[in-house]
C-alpha positions as CSV (number, residue, x, y, z in Angstrom):
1,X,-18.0,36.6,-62.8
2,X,-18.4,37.3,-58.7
3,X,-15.4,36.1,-58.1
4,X,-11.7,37.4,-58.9
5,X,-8.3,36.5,-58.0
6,X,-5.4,39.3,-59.2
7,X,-1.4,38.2,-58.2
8,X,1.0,40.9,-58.6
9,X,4.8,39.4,-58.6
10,X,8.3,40.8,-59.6
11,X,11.2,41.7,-57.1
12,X,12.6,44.0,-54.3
13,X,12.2,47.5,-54.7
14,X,9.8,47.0,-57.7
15,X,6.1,48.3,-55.4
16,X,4.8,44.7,-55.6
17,X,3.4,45.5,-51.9
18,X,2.4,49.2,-52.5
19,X,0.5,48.3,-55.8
20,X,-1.5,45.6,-54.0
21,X,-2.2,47.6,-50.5
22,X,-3.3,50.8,-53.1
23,X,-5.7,48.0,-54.3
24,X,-6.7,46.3,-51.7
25,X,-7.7,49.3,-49.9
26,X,-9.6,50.8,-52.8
27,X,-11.7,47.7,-53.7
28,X,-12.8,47.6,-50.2
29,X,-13.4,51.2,-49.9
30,X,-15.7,51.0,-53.2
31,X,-18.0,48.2,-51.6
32,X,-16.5,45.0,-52.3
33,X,-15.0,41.7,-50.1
34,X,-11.3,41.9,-49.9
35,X,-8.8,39.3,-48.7
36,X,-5.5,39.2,-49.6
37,X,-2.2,37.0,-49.1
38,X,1.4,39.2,-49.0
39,X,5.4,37.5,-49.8
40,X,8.0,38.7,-49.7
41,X,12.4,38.0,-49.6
42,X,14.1,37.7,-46.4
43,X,16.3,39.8,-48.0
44,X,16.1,43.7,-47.0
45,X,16.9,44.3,-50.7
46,X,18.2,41.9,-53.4
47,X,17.2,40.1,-55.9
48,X,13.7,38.5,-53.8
49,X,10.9,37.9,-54.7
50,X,7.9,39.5,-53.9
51,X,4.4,38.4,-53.9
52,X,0.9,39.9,-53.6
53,X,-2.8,38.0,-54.1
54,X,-5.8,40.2,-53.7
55,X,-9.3,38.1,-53.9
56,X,-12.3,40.1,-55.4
57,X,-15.6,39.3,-54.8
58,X,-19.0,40.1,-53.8
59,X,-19.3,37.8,-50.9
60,X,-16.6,37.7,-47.7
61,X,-14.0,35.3,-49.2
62,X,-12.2,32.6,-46.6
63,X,-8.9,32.7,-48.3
64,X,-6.9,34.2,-51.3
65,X,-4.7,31.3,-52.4
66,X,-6.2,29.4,-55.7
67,X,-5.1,29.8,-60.0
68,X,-5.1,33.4,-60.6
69,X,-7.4,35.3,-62.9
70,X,-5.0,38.6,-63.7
71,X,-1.5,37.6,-63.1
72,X,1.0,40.9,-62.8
73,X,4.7,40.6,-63.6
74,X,7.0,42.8,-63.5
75,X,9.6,41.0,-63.6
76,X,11.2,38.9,-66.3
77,X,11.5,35.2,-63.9
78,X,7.9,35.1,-62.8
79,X,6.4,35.4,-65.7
80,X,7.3,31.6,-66.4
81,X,7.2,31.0,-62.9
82,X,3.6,32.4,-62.5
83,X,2.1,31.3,-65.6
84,X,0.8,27.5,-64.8
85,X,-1.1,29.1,-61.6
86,X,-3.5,31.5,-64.1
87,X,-7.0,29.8,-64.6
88,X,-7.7,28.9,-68.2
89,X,-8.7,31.7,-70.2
90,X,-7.1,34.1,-67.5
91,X,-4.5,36.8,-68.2
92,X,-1.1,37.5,-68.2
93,X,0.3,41.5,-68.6
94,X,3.6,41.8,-68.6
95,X,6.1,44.4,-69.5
96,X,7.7,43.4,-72.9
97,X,9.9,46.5,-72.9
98,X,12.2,44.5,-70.3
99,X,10.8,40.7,-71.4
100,X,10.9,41.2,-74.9
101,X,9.2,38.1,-76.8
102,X,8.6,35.5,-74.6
103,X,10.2,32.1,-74.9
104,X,7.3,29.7,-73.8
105,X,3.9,30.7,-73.2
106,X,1.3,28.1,-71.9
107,X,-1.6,28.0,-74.3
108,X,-5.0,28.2,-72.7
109,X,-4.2,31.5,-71.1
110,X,-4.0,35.5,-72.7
111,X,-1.0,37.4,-72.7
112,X,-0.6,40.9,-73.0
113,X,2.6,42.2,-73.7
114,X,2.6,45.9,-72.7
115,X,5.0,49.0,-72.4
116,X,5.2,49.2,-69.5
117,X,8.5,51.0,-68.7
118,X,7.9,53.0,-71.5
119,X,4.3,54.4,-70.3
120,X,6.4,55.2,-66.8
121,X,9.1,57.1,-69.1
122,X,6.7,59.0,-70.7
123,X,5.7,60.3,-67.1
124,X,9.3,60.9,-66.5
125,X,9.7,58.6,-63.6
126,X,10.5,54.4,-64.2
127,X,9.5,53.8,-61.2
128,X,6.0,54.4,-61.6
129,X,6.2,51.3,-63.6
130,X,3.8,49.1,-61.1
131,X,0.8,52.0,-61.0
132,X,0.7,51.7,-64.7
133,X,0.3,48.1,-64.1
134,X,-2.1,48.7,-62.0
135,X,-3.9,51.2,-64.0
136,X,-4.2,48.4,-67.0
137,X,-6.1,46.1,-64.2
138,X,-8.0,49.2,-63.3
139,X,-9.0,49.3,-67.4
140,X,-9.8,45.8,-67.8
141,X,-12.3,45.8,-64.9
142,X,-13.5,49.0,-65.9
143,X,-17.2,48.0,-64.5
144,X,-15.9,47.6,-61.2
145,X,-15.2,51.4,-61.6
146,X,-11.9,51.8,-59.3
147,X,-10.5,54.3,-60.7
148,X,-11.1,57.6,-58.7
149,X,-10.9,55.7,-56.0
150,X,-7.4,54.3,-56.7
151,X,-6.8,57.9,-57.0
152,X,-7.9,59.0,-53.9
153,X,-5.9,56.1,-52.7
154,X,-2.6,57.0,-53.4
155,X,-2.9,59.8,-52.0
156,X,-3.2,58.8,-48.7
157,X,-0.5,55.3,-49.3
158,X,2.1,58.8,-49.6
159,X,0.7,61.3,-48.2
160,X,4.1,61.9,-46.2
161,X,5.8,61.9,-49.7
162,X,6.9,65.0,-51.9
163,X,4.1,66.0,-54.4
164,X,5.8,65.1,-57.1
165,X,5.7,61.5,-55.9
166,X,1.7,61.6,-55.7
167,X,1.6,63.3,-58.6
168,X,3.6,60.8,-60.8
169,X,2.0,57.5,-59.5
170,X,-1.3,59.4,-60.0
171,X,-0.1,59.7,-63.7
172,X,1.3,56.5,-64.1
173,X,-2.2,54.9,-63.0
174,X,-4.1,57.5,-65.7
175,X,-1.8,56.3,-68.3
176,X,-2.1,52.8,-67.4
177,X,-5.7,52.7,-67.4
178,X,-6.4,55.4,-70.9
179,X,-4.1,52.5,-72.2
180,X,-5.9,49.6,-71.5
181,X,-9.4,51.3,-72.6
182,X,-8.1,53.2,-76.1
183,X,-5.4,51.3,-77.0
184,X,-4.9,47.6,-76.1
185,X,-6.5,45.1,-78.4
186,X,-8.6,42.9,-76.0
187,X,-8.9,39.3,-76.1
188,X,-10.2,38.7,-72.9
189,X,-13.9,39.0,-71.0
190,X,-13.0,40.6,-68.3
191,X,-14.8,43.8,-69.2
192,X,-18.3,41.6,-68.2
193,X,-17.0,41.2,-64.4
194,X,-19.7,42.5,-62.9
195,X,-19.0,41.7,-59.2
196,X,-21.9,43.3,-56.9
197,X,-21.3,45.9,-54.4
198,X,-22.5,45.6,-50.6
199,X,-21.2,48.6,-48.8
200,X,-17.9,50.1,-47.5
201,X,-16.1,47.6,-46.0
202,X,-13.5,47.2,-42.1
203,X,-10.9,45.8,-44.2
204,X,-7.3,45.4,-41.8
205,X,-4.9,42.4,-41.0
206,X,-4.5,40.1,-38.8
207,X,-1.6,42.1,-37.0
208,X,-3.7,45.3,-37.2
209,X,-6.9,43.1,-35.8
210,X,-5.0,42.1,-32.9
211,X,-3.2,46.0,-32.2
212,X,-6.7,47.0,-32.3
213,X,-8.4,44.6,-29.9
214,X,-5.5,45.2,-27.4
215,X,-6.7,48.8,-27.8
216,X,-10.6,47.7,-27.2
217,X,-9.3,45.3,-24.0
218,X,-7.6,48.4,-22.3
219,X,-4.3,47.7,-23.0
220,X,-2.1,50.6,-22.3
221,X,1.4,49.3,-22.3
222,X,3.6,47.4,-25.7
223,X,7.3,46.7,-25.5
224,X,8.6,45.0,-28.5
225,X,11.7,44.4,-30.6
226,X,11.2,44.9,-34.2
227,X,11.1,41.5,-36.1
228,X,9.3,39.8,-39.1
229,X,7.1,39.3,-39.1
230,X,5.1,40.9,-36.5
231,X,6.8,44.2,-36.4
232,X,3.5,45.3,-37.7
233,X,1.9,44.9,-34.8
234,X,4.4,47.4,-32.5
235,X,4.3,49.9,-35.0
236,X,0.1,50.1,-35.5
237,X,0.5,50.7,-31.3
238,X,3.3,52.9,-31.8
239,X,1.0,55.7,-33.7
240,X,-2.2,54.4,-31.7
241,X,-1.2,54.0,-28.4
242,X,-0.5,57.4,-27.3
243,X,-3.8,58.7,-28.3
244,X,-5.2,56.5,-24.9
245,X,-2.8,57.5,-23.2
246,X,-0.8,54.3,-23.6
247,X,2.6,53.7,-24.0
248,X,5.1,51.9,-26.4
249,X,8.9,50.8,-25.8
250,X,11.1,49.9,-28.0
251,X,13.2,47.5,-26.2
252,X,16.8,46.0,-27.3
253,X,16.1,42.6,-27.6
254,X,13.1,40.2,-26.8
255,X,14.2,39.4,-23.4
256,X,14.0,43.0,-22.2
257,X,10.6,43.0,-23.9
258,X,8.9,40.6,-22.1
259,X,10.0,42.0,-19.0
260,X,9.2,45.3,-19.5
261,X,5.6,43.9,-20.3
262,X,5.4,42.0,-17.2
263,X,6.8,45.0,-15.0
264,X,4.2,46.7,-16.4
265,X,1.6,44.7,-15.5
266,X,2.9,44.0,-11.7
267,X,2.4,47.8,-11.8
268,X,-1.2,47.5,-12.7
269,X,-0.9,48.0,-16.2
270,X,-2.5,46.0,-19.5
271,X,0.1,44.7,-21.1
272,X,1.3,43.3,-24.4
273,X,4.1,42.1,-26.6
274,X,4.8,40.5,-29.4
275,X,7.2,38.7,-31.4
276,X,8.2,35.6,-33.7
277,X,9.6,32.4,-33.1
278,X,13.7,33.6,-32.2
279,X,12.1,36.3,-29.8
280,X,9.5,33.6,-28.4
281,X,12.4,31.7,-27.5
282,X,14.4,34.1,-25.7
283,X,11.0,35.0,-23.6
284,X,10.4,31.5,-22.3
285,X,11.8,32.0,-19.0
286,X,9.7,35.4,-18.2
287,X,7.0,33.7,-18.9
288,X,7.8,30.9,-16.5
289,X,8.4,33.7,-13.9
290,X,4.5,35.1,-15.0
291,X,3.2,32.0,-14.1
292,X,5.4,31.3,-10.9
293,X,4.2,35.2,-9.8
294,X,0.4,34.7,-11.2
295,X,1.0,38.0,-13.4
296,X,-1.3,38.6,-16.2
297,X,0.7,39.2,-19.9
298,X,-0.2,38.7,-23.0
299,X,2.2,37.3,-25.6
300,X,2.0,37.2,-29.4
301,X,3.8,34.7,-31.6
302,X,3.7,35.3,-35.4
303,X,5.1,32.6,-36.6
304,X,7.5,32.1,-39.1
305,X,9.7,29.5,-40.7
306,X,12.2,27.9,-38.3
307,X,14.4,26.5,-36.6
308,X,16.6,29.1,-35.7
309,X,16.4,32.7,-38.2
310,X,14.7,30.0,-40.7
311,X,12.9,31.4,-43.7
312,X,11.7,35.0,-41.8
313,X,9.3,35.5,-44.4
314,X,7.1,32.6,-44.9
315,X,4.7,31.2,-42.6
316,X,4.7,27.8,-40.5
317,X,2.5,26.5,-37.3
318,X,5.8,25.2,-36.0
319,X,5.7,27.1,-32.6
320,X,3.0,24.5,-31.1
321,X,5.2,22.9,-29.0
322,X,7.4,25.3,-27.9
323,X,3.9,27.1,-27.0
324,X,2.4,24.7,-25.1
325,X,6.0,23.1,-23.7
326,X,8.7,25.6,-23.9
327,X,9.0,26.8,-20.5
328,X,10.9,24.6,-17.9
329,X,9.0,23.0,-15.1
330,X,5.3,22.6,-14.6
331,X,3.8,26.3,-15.9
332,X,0.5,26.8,-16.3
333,X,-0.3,29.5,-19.3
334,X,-2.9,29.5,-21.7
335,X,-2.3,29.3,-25.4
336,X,-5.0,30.8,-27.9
337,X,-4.8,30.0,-31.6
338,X,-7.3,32.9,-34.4
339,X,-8.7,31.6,-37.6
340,X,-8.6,34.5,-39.3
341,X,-8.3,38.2,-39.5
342,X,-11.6,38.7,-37.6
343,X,-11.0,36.2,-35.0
344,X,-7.3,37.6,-34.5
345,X,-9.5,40.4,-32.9
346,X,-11.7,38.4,-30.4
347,X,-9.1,36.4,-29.4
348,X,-6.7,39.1,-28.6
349,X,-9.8,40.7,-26.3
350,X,-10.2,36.8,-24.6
351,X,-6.7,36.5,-24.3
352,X,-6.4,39.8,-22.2
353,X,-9.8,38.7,-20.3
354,X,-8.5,35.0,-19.7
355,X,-4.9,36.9,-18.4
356,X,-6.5,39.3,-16.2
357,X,-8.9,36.8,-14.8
358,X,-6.5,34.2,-14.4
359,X,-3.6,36.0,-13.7
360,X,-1.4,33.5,-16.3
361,X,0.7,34.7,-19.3
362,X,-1.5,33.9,-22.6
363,X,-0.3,32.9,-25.5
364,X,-1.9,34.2,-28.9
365,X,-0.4,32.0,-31.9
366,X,-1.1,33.9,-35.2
367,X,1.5,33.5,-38.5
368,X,3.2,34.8,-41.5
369,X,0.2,34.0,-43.5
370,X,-2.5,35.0,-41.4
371,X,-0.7,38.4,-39.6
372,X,0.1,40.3,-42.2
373,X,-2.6,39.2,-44.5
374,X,-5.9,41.8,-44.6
375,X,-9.8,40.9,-45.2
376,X,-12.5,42.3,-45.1
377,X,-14.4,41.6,-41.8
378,X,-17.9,42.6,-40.3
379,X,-18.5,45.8,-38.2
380,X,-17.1,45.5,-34.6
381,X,-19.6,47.1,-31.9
382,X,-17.3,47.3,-28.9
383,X,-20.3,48.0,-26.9
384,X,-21.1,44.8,-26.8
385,X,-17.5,43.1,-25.8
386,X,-16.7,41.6,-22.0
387,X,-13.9,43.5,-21.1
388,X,-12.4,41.9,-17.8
389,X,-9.8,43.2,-15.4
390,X,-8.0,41.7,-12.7
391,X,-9.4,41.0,-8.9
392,X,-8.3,43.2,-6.6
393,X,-8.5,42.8,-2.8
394,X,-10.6,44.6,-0.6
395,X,-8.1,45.7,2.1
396,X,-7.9,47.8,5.2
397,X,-5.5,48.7,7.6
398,X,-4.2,45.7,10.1
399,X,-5.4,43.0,7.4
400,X,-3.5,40.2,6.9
401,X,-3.2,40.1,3.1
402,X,-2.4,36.9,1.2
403,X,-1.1,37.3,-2.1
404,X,-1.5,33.8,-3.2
405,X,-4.3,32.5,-1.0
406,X,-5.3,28.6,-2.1
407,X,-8.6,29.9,-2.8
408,X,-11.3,27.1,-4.5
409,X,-10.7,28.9,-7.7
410,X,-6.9,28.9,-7.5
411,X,-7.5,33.0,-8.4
412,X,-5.9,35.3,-5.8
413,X,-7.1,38.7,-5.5
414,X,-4.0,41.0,-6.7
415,X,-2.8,43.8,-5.2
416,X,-0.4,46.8,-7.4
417,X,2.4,48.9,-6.2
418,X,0.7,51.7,-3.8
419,X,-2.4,49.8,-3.1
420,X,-3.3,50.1,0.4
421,X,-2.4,47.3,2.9
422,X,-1.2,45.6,-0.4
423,X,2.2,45.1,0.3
424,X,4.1,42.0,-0.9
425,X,7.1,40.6,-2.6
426,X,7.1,39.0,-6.0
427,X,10.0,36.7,-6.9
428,X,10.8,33.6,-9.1
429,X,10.9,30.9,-6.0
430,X,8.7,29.1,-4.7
431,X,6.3,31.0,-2.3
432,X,4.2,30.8,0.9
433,X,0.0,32.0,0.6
434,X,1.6,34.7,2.8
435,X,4.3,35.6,-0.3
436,X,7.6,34.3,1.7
437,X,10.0,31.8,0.0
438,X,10.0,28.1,0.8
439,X,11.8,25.4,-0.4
440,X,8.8,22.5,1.6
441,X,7.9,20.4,-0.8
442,X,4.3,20.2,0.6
443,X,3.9,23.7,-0.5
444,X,5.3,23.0,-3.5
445,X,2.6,20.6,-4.2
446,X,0.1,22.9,-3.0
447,X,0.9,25.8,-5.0
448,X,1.6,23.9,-8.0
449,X,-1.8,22.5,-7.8
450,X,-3.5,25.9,-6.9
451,X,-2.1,27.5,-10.2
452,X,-3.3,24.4,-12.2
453,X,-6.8,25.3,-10.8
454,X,-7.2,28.4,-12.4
455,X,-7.0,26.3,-15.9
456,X,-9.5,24.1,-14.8
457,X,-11.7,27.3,-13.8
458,X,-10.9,29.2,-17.0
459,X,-11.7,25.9,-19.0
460,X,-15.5,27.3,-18.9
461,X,-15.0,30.0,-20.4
462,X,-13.1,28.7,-23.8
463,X,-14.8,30.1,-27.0
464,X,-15.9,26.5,-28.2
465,X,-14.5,25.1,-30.8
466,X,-15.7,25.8,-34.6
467,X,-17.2,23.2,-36.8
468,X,-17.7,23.5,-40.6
469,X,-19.6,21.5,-42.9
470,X,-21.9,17.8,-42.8
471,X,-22.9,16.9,-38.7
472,X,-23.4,13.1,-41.0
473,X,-19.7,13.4,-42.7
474,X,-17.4,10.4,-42.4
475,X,-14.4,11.6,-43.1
476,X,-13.1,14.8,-40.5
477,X,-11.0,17.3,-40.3
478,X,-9.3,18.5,-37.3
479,X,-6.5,21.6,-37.7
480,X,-5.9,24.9,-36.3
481,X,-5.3,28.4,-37.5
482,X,-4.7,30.3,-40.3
483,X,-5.7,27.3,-42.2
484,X,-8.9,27.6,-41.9
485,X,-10.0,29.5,-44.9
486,X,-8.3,27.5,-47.6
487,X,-10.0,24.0,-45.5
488,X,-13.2,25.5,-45.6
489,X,-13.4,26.4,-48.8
490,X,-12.4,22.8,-50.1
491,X,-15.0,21.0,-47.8
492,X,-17.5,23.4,-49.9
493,X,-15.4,22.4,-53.5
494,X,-16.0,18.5,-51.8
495,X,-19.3,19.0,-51.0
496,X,-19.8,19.7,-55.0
497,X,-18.7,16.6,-55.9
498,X,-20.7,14.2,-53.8
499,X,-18.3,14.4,-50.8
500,X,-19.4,15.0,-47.3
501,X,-16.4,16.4,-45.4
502,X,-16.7,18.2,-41.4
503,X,-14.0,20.3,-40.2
504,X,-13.3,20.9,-35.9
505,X,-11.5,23.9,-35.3
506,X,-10.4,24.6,-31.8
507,X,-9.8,28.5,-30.8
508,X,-7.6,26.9,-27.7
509,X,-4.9,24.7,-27.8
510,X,-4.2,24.4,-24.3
511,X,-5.4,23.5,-22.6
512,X,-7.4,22.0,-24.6
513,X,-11.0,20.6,-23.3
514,X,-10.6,17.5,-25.2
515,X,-14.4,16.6,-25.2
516,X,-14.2,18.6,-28.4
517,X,-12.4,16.2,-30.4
518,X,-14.0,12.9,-28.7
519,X,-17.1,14.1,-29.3
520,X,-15.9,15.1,-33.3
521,X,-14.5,11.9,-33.9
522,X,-17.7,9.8,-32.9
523,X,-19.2,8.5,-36.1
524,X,-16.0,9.2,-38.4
525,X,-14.2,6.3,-40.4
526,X,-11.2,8.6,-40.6
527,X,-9.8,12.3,-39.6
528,X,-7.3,14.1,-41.4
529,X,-5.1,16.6,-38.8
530,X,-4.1,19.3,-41.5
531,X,-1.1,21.2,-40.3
532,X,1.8,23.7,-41.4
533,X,4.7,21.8,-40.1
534,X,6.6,18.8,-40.0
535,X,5.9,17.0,-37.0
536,X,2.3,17.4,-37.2
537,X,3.1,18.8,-33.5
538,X,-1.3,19.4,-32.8
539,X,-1.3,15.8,-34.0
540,X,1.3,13.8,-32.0
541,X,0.2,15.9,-28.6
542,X,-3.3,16.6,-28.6
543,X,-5.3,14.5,-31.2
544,X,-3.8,11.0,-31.1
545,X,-4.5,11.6,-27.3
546,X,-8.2,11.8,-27.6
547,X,-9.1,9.3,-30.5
548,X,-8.8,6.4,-28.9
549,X,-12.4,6.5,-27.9
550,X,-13.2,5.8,-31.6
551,X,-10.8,3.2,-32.3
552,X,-12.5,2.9,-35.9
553,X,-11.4,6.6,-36.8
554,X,-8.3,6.6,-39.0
555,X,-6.0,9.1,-38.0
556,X,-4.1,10.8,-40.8
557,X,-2.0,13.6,-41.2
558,X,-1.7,16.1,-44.3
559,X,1.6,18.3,-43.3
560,X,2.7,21.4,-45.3
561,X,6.3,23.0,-44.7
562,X,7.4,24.6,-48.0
563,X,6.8,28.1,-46.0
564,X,3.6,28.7,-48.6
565,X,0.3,28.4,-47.2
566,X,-2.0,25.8,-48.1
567,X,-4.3,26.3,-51.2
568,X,-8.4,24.8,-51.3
569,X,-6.9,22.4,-53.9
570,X,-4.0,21.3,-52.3
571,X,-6.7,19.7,-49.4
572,X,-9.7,19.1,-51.9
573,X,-7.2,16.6,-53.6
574,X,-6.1,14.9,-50.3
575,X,-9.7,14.9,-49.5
576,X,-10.7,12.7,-52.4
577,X,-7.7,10.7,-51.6
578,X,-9.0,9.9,-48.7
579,X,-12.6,9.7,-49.8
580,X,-11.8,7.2,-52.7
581,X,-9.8,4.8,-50.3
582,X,-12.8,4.9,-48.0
583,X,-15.2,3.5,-50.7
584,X,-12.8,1.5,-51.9
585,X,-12.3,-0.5,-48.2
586,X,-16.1,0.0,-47.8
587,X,-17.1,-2.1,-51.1
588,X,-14.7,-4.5,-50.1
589,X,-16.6,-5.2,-46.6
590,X,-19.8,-4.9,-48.6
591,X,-18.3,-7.6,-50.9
592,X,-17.3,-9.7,-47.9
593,X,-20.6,-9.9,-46.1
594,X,-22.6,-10.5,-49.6
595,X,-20.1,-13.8,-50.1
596,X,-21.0,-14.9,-46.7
């Protein structure tokens, strides 16, 4: 057994979240790969559920969704809800001092009925009751030998806590785990997982990934506005921040963060903010003025369920348009979309290179699955990372400085507040090489087509686009994002069955060198676009674009907007959809010619 998924569910309030971060962190700390999916209610505190996956294994894992090995419940509802995701032969724990006697159980899977709330009691504090859990887990995998390091976990998850808060989740976890190795009757085989150990692990998540690589890129400036859910984000750079001498506002709303961010960066200043789909809208017009006043500023979008407040805590790719499109008028910007946690870092650096360089807002697309979810990734030697800052003009007294000269390029060397011979005046309107207002349309054209360069010029320097699986595959896969893990690891699932299945991932969405996709589509009878949202939005603007050079390629979709992320199975099955139809219409032309 190399390979283990654990699912810990219940409500609000209950340390679903604590129990799997304690976890999480402790599993990667002893050696192992770690990825992990978090849920949780839109409600601050109610009746919600709450949801946590953590994948176990021994080599780096490209997504934790799939049937559960150990499912957790501390709650009465999920227990039923939860039960038809466990594998066969997998195992339920469950506290039967609140359950009782269950009603249905489904037969191929182990239950284990537990105290629970009494082995909390005895430790004089109920709510304790999700380290015991944890501490049966901890028993049952007793070769993986977590336990001191557990330990040593919670210790640090509440270090700002009382003792006697330490002490009795400490407790609760020994109780748990003596429990599970003295006194529970097993009937599982869990006790032979025997998952290898490589080394300590970077485990973090996608919204720590891309704090981090704003550190890396020299940001020195955030402004935010707290919301879900990629509050994370502002509070990593809240504590991390001020130890390079950076600083982080708290603004009122999203529309005083943006332009905070983009004062800061007419000042000279990196800068960064970051929000989810209600605040992206309210910053769409700043980031038309960014592009109108060629100011560098990056801009994070987490996206979440919408329209409107939607579903706050579940993830959809349903920002695309409003992305690529949402500002008014002709506005060139650059929009950057991770894979996963890793890549949430190295896009964050390119999207502060490519907004320096290019002097354009960038747009960083992450989501509720992929931002708050943590991995484990590979070492980062920032040693070995471009870091790029802005052109700046070589000035001296009686020069006549340009702010917006047409140059080849369409870049401008850019002057800051206090620079030497530097002055100029940066408004909304439409401006002169020489910074003064004009309404003539010939300059309109001009400039227009001077800030467009810069995209074609930055267009060289795209990270290129990622392919998985067989160069020889018929059938393709084009999608974006977070989904990345669960496609890949169904191509592989595919692959095992006699199915050859390539996947095209593009890091940039726009804009987007289309010679990707032409050049993917060549030699495919058909090409799935998987995508998290209704109007397959990457589909109807980008893809069905670009196939037409193939006009043999099928062009399906396969959309997902239930707010959960996809699983490996939900596309494996859509793959052999797919698959059978094309064998099926294949035998049939094979039939045809051997009649002739």
């Amino acid at each position: 057994m190399k390979d283990l998924i654990i699912k810990i569910s219940g409500t609000s309030g209950q340390g679903i979240i604590s129990a799997g971060d304690i976890l999480s962190y402790a599993t990667a700390r002893k050696g192992y790969y770690v990825t992990t999916y978090r849920a949780f209610p839109s409600e601050i505190r109610g009746d919600g559920k709450c949801y946590y996956i953590l994948r176990i294994s021994e080599e780096k894992t490209l997504t934790a969704t799939g049937q559960t090995d150990i499912q957790i419940c501390l709650d009465e509802d999920t227990i039923y809800e939860m039960q038809d995701k466990i594998k066969p032969n997998g195992v339920l724990i469950y506290d039967k001092d609140k359950a009782g006697e269950l009603k249905e159980v489904k037969k191929d899977i182990i239950t284990y009925g537990l105290p629970l709330t009494t082995i909390a009691k005895e430790i004089q504090d109920e709510r304790s009751r999700n380290m015991a859990a944890l501490g049966i887990v901890v028993g049952l995998l007793k070769n993986l030998h977590l336990e001191e390091q557990i330990l040593k976990d919670i210790e640090l998850r509440y270090k700002n806590k009382p003792q006697v808060v330490i002490d009795s989740n400490k407790k609760a976890l020994k109780a748990g785990y003596d429990y599970a190795v003295n006194k529970l009757t097993r009937k599982d085989n869990f006790e032979k997982a025997e998952i290898k150990s490589t080394g300590a692990k970077l485990i973090m998540s996608g919204n720590e990934a891309i704090g981090l690589a704003a550190l890396v890129s020299g940001c020195r400036f955030f402004s935010g506005y707290p919301i879900t859910p990629a509050t994370e984000i502002m509070e990593w750079l809240a504590k991390e921040l001020p130890k390079f001498g950076g600083k982080m506002v708290q603004c009122e709303d999203e529309i005083a963060a943006i332009n905070y961010a983009l004062g800061a960066s007419y000042a000279g200043v990196k800068s960064m903010t970051a929000t989810s789909g209600p605040g992206f809208s309210l910053m769409q017009e700043t980031i038309g003025l960014a592009s109108m006043a060629e100011l560098p500023v990056v801009v994070v979008d987490v996206q979440r369920c919408g329209p409107s407040t939607g579903v706050p805590t579940k993830t959809e790719q349903s920002d695309l348009f409003a992305a690529m499109y949402g500002t008014h008028g002709d506005c060139p910007k650059i929009v950057l979309a991770p894979m996963n946690v890793a890549d949430c870092f190295y896009q964050t650096v390119n999207a502060f290179n490519f907004a320096e360089q290019y002097q354009v807002p960038v747009i960083v697309l992450s989501d509720a699955s992929l931002g708050p979810r943590r991995e484990c990734v590979d070492l980062i030697d920032t040693n070995n990372l471009k870091i790029l800052n802005r052109q700046k003009p070589d000035l001296k007294e009686g020069d006549d400085y340009k702010r917006y000269e047409d140059t080849k390029t369409g870049i401008s060397p850019i002057s800051c507040p206090g620079d030497l011979y530097g002055e100029h005046v940066v408004t909304g309107l439409e401006h002169t090489q020489a910074n003064a207002p004009t309404p003539a349309n010939d300059i309109h054209r001009q400039m227009t087509e001077k800030r467009f360069r810069k995209l074609e010029t930055a267009a060289g320097q795209f990270s290129k686009a990622k392919t998985y699986g067989s160069e020889n595959a018929s059938i393709g896969i084009i999608s974006w994002g977070s989904t990345s893990g669960a496609v890949f690891e169904a191509i592989d699932k595919a692959k095992e069955k006699g199915i050859d299945v390539q996947a095209l991932y593009p890091r940039t969405l726009y804009p987007l060198p289309t010679d990707w996709i032409k050049s993917f589509v060549k030699g495919k009878e058909v090409v799935i676009v998987i995508e998290a949202n209704y109007n397959a939005q990457f589909k109807s603007t980008i893809v069905e674009r670009c196939t037409h050079i193939n006009r043999g390629a099928e062009v399906l979709e396969f959309l997902k907007y239930d707010g959960t992320p996809f699983t490996p199975d939900e596309i494996l099955e859509e793959i052999e959809k797919v698959a059978s139809v094309q064998t099926a219409k294949n035998d049939l032309q094979t039939n045809k010619h051997t009649h002739f």
